[in-house]
Predicted model as a PDB file, atoms N, CA, C, CB and O in Angstrom, pLDDT in the B-factor column:
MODEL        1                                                                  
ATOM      1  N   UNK A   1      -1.067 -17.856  -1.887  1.00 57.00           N  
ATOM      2  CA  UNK A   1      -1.097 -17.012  -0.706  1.00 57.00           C  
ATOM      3  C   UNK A   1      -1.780 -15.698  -1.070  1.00 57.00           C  
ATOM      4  CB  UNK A   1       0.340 -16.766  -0.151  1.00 57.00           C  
ATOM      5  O   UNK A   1      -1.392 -15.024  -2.024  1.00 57.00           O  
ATOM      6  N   UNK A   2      -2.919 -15.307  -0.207  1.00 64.00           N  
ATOM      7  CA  UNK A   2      -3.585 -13.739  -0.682  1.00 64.00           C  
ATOM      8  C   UNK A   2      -2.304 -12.633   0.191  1.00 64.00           C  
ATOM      9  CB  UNK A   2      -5.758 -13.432   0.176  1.00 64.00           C  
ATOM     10  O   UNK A   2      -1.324 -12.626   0.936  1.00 64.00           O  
ATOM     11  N   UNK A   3      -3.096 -11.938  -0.475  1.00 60.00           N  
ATOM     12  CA  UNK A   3      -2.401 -10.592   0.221  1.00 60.00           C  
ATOM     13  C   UNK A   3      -2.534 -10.839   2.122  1.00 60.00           C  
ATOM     14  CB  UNK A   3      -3.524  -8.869  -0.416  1.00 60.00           C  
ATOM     15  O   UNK A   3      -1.633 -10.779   2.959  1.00 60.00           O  
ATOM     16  N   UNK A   4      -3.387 -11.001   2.229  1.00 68.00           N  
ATOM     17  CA  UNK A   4      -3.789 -11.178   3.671  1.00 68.00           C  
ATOM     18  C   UNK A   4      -3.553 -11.873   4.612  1.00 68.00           C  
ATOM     19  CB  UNK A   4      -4.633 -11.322   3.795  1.00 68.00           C  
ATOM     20  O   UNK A   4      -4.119 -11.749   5.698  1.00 68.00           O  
ATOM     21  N   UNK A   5      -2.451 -12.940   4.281  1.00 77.00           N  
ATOM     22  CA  UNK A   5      -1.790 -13.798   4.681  1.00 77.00           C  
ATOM     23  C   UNK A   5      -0.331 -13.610   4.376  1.00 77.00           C  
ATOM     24  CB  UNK A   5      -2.311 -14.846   4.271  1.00 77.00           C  
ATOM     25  O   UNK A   5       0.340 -14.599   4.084  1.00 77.00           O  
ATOM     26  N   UNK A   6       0.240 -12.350   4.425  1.00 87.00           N  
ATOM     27  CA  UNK A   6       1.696 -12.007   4.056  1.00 87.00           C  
ATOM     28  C   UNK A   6       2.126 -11.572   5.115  1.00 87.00           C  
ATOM     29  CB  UNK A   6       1.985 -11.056   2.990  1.00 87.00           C  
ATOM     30  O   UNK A   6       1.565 -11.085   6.096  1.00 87.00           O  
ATOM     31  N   UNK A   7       3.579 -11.853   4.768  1.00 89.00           N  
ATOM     32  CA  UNK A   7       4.416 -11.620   6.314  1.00 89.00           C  
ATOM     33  C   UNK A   7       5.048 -10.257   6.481  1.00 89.00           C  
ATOM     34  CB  UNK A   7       5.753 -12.713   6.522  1.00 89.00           C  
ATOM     35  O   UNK A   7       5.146  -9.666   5.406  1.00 89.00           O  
ATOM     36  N   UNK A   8       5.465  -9.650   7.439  1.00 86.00           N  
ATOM     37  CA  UNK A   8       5.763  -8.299   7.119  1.00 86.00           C  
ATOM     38  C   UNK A   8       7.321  -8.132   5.970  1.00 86.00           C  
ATOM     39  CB  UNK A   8       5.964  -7.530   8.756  1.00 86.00           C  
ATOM     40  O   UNK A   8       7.733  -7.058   5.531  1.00 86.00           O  
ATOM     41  N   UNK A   9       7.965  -9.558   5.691  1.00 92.00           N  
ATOM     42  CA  UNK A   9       8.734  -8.840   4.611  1.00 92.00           C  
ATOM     43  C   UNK A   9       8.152  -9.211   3.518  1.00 92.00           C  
ATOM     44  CB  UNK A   9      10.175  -9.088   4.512  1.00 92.00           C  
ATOM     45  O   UNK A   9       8.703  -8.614   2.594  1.00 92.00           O  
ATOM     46  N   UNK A  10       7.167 -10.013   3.066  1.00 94.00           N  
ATOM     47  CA  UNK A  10       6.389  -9.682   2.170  1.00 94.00           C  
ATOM     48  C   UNK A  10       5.902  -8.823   1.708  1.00 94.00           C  
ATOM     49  CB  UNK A  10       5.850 -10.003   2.206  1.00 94.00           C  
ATOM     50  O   UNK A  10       6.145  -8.251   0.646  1.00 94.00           O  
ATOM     51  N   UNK A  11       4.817  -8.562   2.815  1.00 95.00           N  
ATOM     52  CA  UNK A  11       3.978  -7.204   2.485  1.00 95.00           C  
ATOM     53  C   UNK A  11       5.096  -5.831   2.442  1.00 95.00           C  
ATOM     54  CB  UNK A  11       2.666  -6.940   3.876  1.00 95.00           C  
ATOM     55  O   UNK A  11       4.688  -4.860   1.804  1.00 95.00           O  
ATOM     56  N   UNK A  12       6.436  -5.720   3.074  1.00 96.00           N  
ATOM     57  CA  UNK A  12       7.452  -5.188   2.642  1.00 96.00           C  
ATOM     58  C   UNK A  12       7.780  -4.479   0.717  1.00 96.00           C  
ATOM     59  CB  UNK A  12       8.271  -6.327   3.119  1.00 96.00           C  
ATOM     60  O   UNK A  12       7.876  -3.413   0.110  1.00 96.00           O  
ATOM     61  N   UNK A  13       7.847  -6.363   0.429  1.00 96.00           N  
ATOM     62  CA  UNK A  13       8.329  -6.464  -1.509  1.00 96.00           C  
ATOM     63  C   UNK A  13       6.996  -5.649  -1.960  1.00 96.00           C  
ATOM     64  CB  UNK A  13       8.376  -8.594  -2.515  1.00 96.00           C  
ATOM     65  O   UNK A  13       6.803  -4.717  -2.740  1.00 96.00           O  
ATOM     66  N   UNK A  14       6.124  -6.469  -1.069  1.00 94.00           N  
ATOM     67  CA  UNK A  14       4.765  -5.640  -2.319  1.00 94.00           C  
ATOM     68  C   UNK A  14       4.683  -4.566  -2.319  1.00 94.00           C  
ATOM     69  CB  UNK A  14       3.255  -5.809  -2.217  1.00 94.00           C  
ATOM     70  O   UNK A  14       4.002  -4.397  -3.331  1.00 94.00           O  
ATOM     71  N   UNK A  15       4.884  -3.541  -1.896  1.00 96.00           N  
ATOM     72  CA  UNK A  15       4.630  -1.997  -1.451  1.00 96.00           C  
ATOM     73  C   UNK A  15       5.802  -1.662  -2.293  1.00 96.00           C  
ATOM     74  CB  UNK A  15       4.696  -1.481   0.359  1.00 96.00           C  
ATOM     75  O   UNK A  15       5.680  -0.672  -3.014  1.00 96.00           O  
ATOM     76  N   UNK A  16       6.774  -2.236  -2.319  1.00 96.00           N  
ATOM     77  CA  UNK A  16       8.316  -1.832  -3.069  1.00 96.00           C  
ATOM     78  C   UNK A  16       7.653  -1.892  -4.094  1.00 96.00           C  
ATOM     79  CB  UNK A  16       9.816  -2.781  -3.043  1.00 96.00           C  
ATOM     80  O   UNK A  16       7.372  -0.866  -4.713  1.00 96.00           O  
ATOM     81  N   UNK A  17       7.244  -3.166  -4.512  1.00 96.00           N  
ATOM     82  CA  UNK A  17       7.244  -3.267  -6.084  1.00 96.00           C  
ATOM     83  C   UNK A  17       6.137  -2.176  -6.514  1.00 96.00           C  
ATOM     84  CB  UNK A  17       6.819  -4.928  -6.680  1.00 96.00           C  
ATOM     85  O   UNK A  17       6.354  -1.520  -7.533  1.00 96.00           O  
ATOM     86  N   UNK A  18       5.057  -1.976  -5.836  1.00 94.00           N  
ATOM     87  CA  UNK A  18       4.023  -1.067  -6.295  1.00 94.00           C  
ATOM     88  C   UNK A  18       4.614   0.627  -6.242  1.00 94.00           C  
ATOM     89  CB  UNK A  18       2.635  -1.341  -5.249  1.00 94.00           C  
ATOM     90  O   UNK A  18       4.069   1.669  -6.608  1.00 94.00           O  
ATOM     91  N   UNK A  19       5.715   0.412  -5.732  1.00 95.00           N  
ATOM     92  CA  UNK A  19       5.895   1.964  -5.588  1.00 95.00           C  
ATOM     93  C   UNK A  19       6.661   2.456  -6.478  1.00 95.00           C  
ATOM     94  CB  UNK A  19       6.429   2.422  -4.383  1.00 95.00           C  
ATOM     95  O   UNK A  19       6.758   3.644  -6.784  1.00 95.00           O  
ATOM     96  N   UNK A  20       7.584   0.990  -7.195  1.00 96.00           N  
ATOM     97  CA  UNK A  20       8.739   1.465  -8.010  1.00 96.00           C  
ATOM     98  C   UNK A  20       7.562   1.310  -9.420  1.00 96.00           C  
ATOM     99  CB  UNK A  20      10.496   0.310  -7.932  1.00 96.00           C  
ATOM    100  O   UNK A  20       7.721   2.062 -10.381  1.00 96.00           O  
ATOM    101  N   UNK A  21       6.558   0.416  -9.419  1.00 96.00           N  
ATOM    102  CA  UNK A  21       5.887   0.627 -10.532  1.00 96.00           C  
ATOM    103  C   UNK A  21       5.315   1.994 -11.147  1.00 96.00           C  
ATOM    104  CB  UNK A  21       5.005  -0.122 -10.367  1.00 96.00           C  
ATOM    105  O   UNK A  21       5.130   2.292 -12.327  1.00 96.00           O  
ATOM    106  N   UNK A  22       5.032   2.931  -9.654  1.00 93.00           N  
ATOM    107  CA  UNK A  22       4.100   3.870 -10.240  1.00 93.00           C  
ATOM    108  C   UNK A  22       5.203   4.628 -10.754  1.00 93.00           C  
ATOM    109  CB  UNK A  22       2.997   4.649  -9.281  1.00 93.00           C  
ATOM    110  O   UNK A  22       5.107   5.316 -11.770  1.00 93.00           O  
ATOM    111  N   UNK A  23       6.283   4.512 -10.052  1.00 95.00           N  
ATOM    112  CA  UNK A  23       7.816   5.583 -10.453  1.00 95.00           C  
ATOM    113  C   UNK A  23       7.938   5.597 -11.754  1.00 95.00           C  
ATOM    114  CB  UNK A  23       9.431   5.049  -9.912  1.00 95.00           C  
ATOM    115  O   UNK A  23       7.975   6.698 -12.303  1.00 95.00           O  
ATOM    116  N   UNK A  24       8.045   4.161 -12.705  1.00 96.00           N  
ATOM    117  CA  UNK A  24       8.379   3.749 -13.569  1.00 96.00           C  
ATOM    118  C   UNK A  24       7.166   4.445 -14.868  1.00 96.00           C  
ATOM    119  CB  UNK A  24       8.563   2.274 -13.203  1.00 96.00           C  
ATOM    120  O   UNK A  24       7.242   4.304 -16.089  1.00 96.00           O  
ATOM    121  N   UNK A  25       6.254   5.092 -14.178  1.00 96.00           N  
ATOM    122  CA  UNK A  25       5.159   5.377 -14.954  1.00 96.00           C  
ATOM    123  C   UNK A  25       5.040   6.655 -14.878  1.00 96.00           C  
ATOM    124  CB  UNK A  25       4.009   4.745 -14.640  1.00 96.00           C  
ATOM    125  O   UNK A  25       4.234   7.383 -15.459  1.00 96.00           O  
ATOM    126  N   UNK A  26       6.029   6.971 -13.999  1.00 95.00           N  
ATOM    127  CA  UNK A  26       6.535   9.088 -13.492  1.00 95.00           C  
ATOM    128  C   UNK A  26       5.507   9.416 -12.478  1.00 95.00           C  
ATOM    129  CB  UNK A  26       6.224  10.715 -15.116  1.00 95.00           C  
ATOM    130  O   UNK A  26       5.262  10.609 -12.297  1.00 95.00           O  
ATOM    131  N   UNK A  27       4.670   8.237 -11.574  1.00 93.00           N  
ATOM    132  CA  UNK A  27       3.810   8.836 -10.753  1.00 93.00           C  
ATOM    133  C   UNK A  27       4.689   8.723  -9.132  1.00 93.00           C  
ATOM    134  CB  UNK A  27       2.226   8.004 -10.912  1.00 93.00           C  
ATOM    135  O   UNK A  27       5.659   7.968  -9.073  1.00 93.00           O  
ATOM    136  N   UNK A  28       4.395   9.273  -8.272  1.00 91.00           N  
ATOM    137  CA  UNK A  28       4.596   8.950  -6.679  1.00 91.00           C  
ATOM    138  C   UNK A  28       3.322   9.069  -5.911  1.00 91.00           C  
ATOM    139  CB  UNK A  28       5.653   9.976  -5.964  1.00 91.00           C  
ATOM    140  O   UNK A  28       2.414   9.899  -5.954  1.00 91.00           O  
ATOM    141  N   UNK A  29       3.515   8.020  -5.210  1.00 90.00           N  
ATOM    142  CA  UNK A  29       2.427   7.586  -4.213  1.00 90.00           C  
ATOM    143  C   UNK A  29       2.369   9.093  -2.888  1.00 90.00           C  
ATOM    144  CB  UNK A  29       3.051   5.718  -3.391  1.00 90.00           C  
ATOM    145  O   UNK A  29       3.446   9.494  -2.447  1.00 90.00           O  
ATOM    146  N   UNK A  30       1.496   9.530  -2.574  1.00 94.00           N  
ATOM    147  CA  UNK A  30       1.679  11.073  -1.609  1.00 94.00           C  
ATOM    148  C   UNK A  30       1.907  10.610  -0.618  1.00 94.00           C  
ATOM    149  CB  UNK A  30       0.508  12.176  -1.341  1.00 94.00           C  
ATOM    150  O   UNK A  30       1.495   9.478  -0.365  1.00 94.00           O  
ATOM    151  N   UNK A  31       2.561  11.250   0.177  1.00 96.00           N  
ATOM    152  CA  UNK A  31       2.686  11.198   1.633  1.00 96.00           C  
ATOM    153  C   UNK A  31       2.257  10.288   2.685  1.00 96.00           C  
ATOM    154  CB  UNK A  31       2.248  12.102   1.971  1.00 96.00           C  
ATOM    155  O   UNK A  31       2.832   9.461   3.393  1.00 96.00           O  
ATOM    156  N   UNK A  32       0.553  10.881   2.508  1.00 96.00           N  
ATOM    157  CA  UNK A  32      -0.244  10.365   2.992  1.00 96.00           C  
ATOM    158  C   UNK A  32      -0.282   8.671   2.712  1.00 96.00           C  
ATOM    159  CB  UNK A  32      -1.239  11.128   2.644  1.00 96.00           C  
ATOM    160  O   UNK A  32       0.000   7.853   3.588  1.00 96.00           O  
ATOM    161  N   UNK A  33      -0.582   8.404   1.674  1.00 96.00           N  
ATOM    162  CA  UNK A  33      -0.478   6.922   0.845  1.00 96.00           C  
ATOM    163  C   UNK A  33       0.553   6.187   1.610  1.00 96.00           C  
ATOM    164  CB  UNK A  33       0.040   7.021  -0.885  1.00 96.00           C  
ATOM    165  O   UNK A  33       0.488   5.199   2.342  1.00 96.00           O  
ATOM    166  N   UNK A  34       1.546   6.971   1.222  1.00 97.00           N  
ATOM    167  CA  UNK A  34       2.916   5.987   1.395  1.00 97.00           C  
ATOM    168  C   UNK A  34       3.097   5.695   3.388  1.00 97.00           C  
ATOM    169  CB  UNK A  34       4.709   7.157   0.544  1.00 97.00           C  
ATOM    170  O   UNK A  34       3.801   4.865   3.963  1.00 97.00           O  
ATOM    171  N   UNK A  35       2.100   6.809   4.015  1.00 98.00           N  
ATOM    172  CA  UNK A  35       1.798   6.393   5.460  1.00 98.00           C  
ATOM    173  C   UNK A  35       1.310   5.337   5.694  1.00 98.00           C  
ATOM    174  CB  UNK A  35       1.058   7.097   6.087  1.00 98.00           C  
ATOM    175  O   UNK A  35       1.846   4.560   6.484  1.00 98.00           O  
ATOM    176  N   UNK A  36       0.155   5.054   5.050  1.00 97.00           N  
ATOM    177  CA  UNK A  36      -0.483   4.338   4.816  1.00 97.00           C  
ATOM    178  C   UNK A  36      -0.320   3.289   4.514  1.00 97.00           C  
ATOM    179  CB  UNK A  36      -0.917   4.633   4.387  1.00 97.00           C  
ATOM    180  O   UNK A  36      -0.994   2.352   4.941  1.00 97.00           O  
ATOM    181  N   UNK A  37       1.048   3.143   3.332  1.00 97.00           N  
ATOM    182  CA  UNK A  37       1.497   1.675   2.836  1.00 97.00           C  
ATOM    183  C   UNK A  37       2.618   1.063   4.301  1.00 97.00           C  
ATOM    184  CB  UNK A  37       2.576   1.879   0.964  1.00 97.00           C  
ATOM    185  O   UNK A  37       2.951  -0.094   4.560  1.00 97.00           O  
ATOM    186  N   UNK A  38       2.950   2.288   4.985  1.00 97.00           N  
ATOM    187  CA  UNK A  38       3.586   1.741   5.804  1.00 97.00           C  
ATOM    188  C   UNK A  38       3.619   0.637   7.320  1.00 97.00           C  
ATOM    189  CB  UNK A  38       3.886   2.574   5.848  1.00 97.00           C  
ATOM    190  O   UNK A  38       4.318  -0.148   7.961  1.00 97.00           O  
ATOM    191  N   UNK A  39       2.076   1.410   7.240  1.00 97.00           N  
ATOM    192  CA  UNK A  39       1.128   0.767   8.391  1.00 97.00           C  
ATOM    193  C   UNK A  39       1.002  -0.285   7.937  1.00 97.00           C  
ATOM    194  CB  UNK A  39      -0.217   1.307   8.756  1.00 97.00           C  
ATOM    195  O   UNK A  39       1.179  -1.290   8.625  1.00 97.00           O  
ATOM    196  N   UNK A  40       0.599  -0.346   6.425  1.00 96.00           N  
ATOM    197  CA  UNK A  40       0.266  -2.150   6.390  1.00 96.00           C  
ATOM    198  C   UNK A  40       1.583  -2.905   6.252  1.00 96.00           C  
ATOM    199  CB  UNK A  40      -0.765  -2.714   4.913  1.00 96.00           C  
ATOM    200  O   UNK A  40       1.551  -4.135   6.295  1.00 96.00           O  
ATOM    201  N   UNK A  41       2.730  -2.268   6.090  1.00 96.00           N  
ATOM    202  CA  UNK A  41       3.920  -3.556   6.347  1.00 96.00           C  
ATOM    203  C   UNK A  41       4.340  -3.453   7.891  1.00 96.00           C  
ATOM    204  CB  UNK A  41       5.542  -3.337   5.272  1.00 96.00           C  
ATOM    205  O   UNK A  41       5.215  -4.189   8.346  1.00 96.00           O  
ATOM    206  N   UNK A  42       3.715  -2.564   8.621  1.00 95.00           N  
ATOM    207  CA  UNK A  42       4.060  -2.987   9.898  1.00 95.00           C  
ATOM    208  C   UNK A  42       2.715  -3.878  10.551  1.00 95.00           C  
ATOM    209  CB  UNK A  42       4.481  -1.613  10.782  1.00 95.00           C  
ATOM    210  O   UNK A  42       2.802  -4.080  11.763  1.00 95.00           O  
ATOM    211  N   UNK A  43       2.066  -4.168  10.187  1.00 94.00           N  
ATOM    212  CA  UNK A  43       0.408  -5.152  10.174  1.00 94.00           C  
ATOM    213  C   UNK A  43       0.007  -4.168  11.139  1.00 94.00           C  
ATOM    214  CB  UNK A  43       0.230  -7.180  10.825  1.00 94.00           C  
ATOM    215  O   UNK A  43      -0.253  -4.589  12.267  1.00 94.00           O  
ATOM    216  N   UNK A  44      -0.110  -2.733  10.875  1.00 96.00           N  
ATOM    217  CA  UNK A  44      -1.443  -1.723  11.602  1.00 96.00           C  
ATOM    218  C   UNK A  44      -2.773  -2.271  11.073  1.00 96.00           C  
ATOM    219  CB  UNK A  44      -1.403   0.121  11.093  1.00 96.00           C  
ATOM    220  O   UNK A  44      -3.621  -2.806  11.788  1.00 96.00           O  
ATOM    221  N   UNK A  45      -2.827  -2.169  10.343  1.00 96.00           N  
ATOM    222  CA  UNK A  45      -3.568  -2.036   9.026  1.00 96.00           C  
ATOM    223  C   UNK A  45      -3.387  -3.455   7.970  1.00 96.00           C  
ATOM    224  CB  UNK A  45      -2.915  -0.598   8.250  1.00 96.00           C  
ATOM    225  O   UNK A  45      -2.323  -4.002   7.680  1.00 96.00           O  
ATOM    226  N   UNK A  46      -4.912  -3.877   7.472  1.00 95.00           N  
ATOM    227  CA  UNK A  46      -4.968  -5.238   6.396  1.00 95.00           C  
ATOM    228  C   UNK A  46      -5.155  -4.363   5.033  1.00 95.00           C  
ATOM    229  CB  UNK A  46      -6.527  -6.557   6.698  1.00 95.00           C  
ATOM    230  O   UNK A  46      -5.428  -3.163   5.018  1.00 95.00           O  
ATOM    231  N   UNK A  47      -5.011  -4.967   4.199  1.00 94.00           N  
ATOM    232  CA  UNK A  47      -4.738  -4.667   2.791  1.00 94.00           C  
ATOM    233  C   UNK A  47      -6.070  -4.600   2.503  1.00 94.00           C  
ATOM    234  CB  UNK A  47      -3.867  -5.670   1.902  1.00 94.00           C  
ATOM    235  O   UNK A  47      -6.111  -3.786   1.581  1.00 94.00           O  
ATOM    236  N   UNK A  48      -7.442  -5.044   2.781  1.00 95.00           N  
ATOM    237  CA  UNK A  48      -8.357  -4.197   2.798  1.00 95.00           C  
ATOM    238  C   UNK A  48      -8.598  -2.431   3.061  1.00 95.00           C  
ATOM    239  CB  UNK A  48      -8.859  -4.808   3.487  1.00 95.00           C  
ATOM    240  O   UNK A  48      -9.214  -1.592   2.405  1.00 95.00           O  
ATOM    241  N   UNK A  49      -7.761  -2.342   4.398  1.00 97.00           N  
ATOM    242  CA  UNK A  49      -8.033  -1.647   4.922  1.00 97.00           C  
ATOM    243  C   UNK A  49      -7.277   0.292   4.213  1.00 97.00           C  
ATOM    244  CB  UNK A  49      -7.719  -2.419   6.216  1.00 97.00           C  
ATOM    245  O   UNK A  49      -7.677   1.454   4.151  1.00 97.00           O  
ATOM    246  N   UNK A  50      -6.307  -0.340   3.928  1.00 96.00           N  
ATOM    247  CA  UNK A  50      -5.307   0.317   2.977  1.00 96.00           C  
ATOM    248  C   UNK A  50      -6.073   0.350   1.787  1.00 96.00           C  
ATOM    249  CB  UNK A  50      -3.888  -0.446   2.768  1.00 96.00           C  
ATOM    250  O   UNK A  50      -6.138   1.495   1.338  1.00 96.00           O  
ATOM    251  N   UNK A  51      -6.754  -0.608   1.028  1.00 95.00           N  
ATOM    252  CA  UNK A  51      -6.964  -0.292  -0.333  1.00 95.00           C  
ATOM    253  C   UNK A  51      -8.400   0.813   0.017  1.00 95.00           C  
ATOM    254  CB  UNK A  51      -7.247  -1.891  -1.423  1.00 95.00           C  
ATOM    255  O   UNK A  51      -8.606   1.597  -0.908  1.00 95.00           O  
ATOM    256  N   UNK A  52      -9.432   0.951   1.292  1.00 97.00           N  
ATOM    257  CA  UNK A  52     -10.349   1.664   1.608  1.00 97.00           C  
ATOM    258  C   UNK A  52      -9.363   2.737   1.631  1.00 97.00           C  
ATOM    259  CB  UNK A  52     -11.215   1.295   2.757  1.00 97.00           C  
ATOM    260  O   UNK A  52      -9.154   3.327   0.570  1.00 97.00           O  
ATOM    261  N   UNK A  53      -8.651   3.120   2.802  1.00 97.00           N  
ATOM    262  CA  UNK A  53      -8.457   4.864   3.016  1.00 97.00           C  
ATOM    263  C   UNK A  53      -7.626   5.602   1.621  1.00 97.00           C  
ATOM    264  CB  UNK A  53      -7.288   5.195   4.652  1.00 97.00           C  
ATOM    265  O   UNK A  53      -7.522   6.812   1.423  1.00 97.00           O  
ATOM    266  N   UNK A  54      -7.155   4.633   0.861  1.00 94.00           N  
ATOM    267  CA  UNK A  54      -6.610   5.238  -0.361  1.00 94.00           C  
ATOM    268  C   UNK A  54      -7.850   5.668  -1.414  1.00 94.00           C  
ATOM    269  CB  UNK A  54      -5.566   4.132  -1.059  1.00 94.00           C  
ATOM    270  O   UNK A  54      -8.022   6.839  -1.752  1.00 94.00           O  
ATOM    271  N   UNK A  55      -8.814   4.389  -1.954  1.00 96.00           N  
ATOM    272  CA  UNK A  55      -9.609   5.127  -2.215  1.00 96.00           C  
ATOM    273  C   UNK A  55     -10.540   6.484  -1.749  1.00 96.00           C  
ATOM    274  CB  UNK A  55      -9.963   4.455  -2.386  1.00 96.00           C  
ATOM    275  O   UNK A  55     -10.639   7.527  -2.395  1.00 96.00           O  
ATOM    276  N   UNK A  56     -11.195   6.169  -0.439  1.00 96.00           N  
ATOM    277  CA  UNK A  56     -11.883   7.234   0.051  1.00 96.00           C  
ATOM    278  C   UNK A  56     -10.329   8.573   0.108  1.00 96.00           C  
ATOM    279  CB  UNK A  56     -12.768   6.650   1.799  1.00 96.00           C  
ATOM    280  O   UNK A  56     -10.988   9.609   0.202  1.00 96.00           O  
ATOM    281  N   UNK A  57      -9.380   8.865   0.105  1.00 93.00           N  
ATOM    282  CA  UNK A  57      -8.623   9.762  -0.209  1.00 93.00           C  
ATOM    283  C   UNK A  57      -9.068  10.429  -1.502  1.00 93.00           C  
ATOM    284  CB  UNK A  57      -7.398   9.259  -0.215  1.00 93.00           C  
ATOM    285  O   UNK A  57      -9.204  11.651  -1.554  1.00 93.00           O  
ATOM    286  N   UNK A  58      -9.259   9.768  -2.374  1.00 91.00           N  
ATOM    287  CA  UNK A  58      -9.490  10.015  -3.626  1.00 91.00           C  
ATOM    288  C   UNK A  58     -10.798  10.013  -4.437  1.00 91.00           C  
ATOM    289  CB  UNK A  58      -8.795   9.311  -4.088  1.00 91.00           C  
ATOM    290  O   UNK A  58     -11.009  10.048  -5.650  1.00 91.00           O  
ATOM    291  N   UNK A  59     -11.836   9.945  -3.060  1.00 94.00           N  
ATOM    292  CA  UNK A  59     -12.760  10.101  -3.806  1.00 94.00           C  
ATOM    293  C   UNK A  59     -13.094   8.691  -4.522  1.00 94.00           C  
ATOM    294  CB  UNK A  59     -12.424  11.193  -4.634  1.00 94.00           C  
ATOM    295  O   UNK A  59     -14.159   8.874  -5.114  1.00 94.00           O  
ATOM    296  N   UNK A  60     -12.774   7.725  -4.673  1.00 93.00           N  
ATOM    297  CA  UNK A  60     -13.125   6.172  -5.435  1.00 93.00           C  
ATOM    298  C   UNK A  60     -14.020   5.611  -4.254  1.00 93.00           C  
ATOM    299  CB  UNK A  60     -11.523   4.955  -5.811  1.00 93.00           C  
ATOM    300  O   UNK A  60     -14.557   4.567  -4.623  1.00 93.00           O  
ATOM    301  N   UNK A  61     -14.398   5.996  -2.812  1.00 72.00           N  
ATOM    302  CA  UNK A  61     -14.870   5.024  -1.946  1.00 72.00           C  
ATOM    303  C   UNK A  61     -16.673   4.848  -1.965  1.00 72.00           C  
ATOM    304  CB  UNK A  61     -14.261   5.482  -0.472  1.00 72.00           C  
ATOM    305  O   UNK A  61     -17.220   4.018  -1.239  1.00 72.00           O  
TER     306      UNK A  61                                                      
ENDMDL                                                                          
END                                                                             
């Protein structure tokens, strides 16, 4: 199953797990981001679309 085919409690775990990862590494996802991660577990937004406005946030786009 891709990312893009996840259900909203899927795409739920994944955002968990990525968020407790960065924790685990002493980082937090900003504000903004974590808006962002939210839209895609409510399917605003595809995991393309999320991995674009995070980069272009940061300058990677």
């Amino acid at each position: 199953m891709s990312p893009t085919d996840l259900q909203p409690a899927d795409r739920s775990r994944v955002v968990a797990d990525a968020r407790r990862s960065s924790e685990l590494e002493g980082a937090r996802s900003t504000e903004a981001t974590r808006a962002d991660q939210d839209a895609y577990v409510r399917g605003e937004i595809d995991i393309d679309q999320l991995g674009e406005r995070v980069r272009s946030r940061y300058g990677l786009a």
